[in-house]
N, C-alpha and C positions, 0 to 999 in steps of 0.2 A: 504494500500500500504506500500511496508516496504522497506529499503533502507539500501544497505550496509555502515558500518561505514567508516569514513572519517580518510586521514591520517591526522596529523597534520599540515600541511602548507597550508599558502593560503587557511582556512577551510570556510570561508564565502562564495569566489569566487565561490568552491565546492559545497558548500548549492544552492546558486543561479545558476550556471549553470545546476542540477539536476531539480531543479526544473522549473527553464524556460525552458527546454529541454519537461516535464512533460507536463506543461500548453502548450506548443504550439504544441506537438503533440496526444493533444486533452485526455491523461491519467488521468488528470484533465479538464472536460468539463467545457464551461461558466455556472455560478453559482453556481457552488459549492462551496462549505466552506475545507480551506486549513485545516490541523491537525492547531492545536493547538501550540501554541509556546513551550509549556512543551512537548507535545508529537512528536512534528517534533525535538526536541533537545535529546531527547530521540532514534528515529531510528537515526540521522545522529551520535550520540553519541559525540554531540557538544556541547559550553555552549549557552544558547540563546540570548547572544550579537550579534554569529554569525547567529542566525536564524531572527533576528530581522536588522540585517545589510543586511542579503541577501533578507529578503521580502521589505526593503525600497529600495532597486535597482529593485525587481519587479515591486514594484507601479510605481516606475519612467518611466519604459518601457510600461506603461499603460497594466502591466498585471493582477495586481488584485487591489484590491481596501481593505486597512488595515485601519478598525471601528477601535477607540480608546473604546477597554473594549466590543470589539465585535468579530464575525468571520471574515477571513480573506478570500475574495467572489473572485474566478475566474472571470477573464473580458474575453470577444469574441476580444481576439487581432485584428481580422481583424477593428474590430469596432473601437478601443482605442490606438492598438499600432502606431508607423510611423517607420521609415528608421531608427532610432536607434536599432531597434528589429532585422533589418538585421545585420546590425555593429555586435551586440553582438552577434549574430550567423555566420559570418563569421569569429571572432578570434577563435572561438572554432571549426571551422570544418564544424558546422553544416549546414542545409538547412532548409527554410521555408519547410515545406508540401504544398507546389502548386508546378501541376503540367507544370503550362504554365507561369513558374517564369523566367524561362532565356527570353520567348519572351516577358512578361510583363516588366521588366526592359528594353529592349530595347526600346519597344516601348514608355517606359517614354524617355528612352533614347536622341530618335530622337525630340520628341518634345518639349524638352528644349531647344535642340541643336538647330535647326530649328528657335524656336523663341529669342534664346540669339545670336544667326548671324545675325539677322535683329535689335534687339537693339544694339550689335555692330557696323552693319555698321551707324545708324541713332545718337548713345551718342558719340561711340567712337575718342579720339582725335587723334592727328596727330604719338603722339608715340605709343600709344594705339594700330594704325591700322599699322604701321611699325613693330610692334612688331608680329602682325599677319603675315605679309609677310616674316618675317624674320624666323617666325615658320615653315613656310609652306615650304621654302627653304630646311631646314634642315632636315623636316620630309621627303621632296623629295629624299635629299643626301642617306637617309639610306636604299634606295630603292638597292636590293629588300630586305634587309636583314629585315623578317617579323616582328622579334623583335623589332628591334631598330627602325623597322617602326611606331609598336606601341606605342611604348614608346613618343618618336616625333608626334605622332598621338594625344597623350594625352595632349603632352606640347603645343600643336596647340590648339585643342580646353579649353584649360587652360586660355590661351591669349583668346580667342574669349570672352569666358563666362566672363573674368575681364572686358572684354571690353565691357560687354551687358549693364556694372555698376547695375547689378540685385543681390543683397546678395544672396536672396534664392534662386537664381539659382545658385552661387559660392558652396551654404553650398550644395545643394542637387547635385552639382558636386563633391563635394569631398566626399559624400556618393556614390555614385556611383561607384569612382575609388577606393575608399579604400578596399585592401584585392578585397574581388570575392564578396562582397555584397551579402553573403550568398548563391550566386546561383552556386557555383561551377567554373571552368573555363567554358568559353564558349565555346562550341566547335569550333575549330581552322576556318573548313569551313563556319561556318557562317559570318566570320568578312575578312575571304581572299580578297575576292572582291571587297571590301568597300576599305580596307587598301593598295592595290596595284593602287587602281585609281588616280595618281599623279593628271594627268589633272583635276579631278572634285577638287580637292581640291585646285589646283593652281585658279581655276575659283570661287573657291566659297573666298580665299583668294584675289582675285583682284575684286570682285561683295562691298564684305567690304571697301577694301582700298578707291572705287572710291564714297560710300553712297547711295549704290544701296539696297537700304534696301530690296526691294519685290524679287529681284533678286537672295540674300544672303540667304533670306529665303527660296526660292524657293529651291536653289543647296545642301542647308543643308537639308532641308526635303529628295530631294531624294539620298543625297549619306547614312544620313543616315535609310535609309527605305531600305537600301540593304540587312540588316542582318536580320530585322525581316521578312521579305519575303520566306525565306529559313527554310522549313520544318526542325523539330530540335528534336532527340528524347526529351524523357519527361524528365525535371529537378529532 
């Protein structure tokens, strides 16, 4: 495989987005052995600081696995990599290769959301759950303006998940909202529905406020099981 040379800036970044680009859409299959440090510094026509900086951001990403005085062995991302693999394909533009990535992130989607409404309504305190009412007000106000509904959408369920008091549900929310998590924008009709429904969401922010835990989760399972419902072309 041969690779055009690189300009000079930011030439690591370049090394490693090339080649995470490579590895995950499968031009380098799981186990195979990467070129060589001399001979991958040789096609990108860099020094191998930078090819040695870009395959330790690889490893990191659980995409290959770098033997000390050995080959450098492609990993099955699906098997090794997590949500950081998205991250780093979202600044750059790019897309996982699945084809059912926009409905699979929803569907993670909902059932975080779902289950951090019910530790919400059941840990969260008295400001905690004010803060949710006070969210849900304002996402109401920017109705219908779809933007600023979303935006308010986000800062809503923001407060919710602080208030599930669950970290890995806070960190796997802010993988979700950051950039398009690799899947593109959503298509617009998938989320219309969901994001014009004042009342399920004024219902699911007063299910919390009152510690109706089963209720909470109930209203969040189906407002958001709106969008993965709706047929979507492929990602």
């Amino acid at each position: 495989m041969t690779f055009e040379p690189l300009s000079r800036q930011s030439v690591s970044d370049q090394v490693f987005g090339r080649l995470r680009d490579a590895i995950v859409s499968g031009r380098y299959p799981a186990g195979d052995a990467l070129p060589s440090e001399r001979d991958l510094a040789a096609a990108f026509d860099v020094n191998r600081h930078a090819i040695r900086e870009a395959l330790r951001r690889l490893q990191q990403l659980g995409l290959v696995r770098v033997s000390q005085g050995g080959a450098t062995r492609v990993l099955d991302w699906r098997a090794t990599a997590g949500l950081d693999l998205a991250m780093a394909l979202s600044t750059s533009g790019d897309v996982l290769p699945v084809e059912t990535l926009i409905r699979d992130v929803l569907e993670m989607r909902a059932c975080i959301g779902a289950d951090a409404a019910r530790l919400c309504a059941t840990r969260a305190d008295d400001a905690a759950r004010r803060a949710v009412v006070d969210a849900v007000e304002a996402y109401a106000a920017a109705s219908p303006d779809l933007e600023r509904m979303h935006a308010a959408d986000l800062a809503l369920w923001r407060r919710i998940v602080e208030g599930s008091g669950n970290i890995a549900y806070l960190l796997s929310f802010n993988s979700l909202t950051a950039g398009t998590l690799a899947v593109g924008h959503v298509p617009p009709q998938r989320r219309t529905a969901e994001l014009l429904d004042v009342t399920a969401h004024r219902n699911l922010a007063a299910l919390i406020s009152a510690g109706d835990a089963a209720g909470a989760e109930r209203e969040a399972r189906a407002l958001l099981a709106v969008p993965t419902q709706i047929d979507a072309p492929r990602a």
